[in-house]
C-alpha positions as CSV (number, residue, x, y, z in Angstrom):
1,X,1.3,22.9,23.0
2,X,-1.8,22.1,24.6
3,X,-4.1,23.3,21.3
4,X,-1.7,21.6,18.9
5,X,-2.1,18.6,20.7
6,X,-5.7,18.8,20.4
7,X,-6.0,19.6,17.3
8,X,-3.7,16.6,15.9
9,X,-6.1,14.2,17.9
10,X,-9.1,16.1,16.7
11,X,-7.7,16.3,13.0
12,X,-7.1,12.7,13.3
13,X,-10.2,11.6,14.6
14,X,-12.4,13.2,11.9
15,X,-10.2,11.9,8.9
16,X,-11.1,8.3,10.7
17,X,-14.5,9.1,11.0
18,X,-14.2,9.6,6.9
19,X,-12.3,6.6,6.3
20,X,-13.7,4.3,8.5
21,X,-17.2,5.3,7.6
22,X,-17.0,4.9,4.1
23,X,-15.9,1.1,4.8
24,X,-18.8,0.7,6.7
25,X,-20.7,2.3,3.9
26,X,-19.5,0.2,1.5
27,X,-19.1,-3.4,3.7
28,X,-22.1,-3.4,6.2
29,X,-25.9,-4.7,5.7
30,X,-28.3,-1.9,5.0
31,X,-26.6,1.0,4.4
32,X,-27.4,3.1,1.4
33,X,-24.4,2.8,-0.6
34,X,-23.3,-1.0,-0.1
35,X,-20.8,-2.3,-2.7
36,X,-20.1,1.0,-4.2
37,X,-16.5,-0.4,-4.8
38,X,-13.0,1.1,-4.5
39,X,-13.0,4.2,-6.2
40,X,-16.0,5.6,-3.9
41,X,-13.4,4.6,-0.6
42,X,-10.8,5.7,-2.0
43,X,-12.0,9.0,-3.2
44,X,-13.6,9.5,0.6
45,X,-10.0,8.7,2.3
46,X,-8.7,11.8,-0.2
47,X,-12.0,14.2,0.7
48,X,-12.1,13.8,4.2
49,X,-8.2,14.1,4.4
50,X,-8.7,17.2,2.8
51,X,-11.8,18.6,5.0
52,X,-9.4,17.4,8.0
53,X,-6.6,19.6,6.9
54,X,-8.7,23.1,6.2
55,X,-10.9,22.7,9.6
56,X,-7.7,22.1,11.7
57,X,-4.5,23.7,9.4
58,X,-0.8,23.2,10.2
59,X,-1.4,19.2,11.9
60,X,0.6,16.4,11.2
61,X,-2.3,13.7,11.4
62,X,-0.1,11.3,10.6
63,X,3.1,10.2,13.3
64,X,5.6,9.4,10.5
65,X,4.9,13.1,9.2
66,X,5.4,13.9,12.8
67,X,8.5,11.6,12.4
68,X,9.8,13.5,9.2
69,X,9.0,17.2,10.5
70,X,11.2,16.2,13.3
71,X,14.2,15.1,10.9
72,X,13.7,18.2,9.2
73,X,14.3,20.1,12.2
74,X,10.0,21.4,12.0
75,X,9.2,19.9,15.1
76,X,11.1,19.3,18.3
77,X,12.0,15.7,19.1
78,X,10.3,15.8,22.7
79,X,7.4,16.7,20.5
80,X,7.7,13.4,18.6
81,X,5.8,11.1,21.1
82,X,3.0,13.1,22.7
83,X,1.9,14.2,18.9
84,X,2.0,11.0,17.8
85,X,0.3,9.7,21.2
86,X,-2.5,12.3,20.5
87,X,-3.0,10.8,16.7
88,X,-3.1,7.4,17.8
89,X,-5.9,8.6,20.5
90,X,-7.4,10.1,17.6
91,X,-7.6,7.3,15.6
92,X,-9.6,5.4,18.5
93,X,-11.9,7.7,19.4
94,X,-12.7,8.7,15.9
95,X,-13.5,4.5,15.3
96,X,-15.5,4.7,18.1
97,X,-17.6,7.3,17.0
98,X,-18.4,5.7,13.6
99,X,-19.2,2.1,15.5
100,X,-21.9,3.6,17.4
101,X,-23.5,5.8,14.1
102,X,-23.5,2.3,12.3
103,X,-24.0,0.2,15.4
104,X,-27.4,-1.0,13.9
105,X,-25.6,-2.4,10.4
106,X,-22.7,-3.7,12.8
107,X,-26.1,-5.8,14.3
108,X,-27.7,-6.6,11.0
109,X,-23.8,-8.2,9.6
110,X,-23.4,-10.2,12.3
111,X,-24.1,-13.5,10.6
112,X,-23.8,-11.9,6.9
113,X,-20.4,-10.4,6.7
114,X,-17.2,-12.3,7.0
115,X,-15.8,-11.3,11.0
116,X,-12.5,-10.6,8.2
117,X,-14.1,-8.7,6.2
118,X,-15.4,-6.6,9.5
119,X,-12.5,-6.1,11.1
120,X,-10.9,-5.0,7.3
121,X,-13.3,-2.1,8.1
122,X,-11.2,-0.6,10.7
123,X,-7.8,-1.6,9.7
124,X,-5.9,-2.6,6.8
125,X,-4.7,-5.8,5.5
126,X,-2.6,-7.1,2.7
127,X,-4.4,-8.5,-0.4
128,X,-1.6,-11.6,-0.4
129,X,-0.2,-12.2,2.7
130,X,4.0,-11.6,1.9
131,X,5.4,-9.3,4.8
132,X,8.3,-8.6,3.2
133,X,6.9,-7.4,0.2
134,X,3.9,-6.1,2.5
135,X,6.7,-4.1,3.9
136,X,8.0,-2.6,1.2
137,X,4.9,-1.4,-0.4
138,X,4.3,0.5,2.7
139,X,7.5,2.0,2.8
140,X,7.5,3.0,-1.0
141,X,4.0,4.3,-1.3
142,X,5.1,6.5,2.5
143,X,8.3,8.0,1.2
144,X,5.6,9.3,-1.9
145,X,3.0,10.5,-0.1
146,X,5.6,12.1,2.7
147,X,7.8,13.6,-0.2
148,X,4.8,14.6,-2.2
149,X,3.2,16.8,0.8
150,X,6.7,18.2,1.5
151,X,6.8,19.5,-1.9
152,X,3.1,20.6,-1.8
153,X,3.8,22.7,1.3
154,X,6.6,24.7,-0.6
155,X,4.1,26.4,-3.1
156,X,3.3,29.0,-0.9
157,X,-0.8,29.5,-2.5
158,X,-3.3,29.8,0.0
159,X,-5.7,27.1,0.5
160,X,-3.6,24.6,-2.3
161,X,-2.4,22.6,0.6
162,X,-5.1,20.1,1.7
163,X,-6.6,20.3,-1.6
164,X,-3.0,19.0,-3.3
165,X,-2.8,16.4,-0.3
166,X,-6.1,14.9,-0.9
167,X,-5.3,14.4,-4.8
168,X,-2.3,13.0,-3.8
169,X,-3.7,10.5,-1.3
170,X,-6.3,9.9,-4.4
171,X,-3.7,8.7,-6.6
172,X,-1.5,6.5,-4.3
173,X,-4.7,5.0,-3.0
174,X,-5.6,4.2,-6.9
175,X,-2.1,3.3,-8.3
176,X,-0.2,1.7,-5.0
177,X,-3.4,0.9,-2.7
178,X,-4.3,-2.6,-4.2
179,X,-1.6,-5.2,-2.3
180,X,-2.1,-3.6,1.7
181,X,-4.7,-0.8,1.7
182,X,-2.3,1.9,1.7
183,X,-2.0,2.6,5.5
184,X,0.8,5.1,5.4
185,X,0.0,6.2,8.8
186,X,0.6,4.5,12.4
187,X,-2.7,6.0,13.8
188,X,-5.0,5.6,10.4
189,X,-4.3,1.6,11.2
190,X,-3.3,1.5,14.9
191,X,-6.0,3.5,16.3
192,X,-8.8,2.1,14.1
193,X,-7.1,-1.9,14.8
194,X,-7.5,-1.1,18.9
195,X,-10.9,0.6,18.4
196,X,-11.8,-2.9,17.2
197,X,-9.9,-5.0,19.7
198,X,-11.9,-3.3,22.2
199,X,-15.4,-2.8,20.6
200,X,-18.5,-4.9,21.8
201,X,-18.0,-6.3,18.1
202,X,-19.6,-10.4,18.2
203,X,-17.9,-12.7,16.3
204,X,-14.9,-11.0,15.8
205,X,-11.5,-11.9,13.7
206,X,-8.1,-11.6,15.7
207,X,-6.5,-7.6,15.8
208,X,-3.2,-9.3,13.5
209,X,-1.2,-7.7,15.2
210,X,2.1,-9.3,13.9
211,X,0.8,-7.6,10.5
212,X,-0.1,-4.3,12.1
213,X,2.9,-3.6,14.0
214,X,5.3,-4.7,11.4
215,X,3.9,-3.3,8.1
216,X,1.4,-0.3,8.5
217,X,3.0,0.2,12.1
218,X,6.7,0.0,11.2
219,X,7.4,0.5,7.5
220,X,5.0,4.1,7.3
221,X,8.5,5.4,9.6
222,X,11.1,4.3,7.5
223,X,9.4,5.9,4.4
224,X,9.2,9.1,6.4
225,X,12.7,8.9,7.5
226,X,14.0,8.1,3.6
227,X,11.6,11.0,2.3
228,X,12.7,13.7,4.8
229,X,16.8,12.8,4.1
230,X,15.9,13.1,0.2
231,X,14.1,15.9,0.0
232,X,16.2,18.0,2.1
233,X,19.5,16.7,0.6
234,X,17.9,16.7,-3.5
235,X,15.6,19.9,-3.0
236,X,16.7,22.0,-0.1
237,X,13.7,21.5,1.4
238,X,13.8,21.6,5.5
């Protein structure tokens, strides 16, 4: 249990170290690929996803995947917390480790880049504010990407897993991403969102923590839940 643990919170952390440092890439003063725009984050969310899965194999990185495995019968339910304790952990340390690789363009933003626009860099955030609909779009664009892996992981090809998963975080990034960021995943938002509460950050914007809980803390479950009941009552799949 022990290795499985580490390797969801190592799994975990090097998927944030992707996605995190790609915002910074894109957001902070004096890196090399500043304003490269949504396609180049987007594509690096799907890449490092990928690399995540082939260094570290059969991991969850994701507690409402934990959540659906544990529907389907997968995982045990006493399992369900320390996995998705170990994500979340995961999702810290792997913030962490970016802040101090880009600590000098953190320095240089300070009075450049909007403290929203910073904080955006760790977590996600709606384009218009409507938590309901906020809500929903989380929950719809989860119950694809949790019912798309579960289908992936019944083709039975070697190494078409984490290469499937990352084209299909690709395409939900590009067709659902645009009104919240397309968090899917407690730890991708709660991990990065504490990293930042804690950081030696100046300036900084509150954590939003009525919109982290609710939305990319809340709805990523329910989407889970929803997926796992389909595809095991439609397709068979447990």
């Amino acid at each position: 249990m022990f290795h499985q643990l580490l390797a969801e919170f190592m799994g975990t952390a090097l998927m944030i170290v992707f996605g995190v440092g790609v915002h910074c890439c894109e957001v902070l003063k004096e890196t090399k690929y500043r304003g490269s725009g949504h396609i180049f984050a987007i594509t690096t969310w799907g890449f490092g996803i990928t690399i995540s899965l082939f260094i570290f194999g059969n991991v969850c990185i994701n507690p409402a995947m934990v959540l659906a495995q544990c529907i389907l019968g997968n995982i045990p339910w006493s399992l369900f917390i320390p996995y998705s304790v170990a994500e979340v952990l995961g999702g810290i340390i792997g913030s962490v480790i970016v802040w101090l690789m880009y600590a000098d363009h953190f320095k240089a933003s300070e009075n450049e880049v909007s403290p929203v626009a910073i904080r955006n860099i760790f977590s996600t955030a709606p384009g218009i504010r409507n938590l309901p609909r906020n809500f929903f779009v989380e929950f719809f664009a989860t119950f694809i990407f949790i019912s798309g892996i579960l289908a992936i992981s019944e083709a039975k090809v070697p190494g078409i897993v984490p290469i499937a998963v990352g084209l299909l975080v690709w395409a939900i990034g590009m067709g659902l991403g645009g009104p919240t960021g397309f968090a899917m995943n407690l730890a991708r938002d709660m991990g990065p969102r504490i990293a930042h509460a804690l950081l030696p950050i100046k300036n900084k914007a509150n954590s939003d923590w009525q919109y982290g809980i609710l939305v990319p803390g809340i709805a990523p479950f329910v989407g889970a839940a929803c997926a796992a009941l389909f595809m095991h009552s439609f397709f068979g799949i447990g």
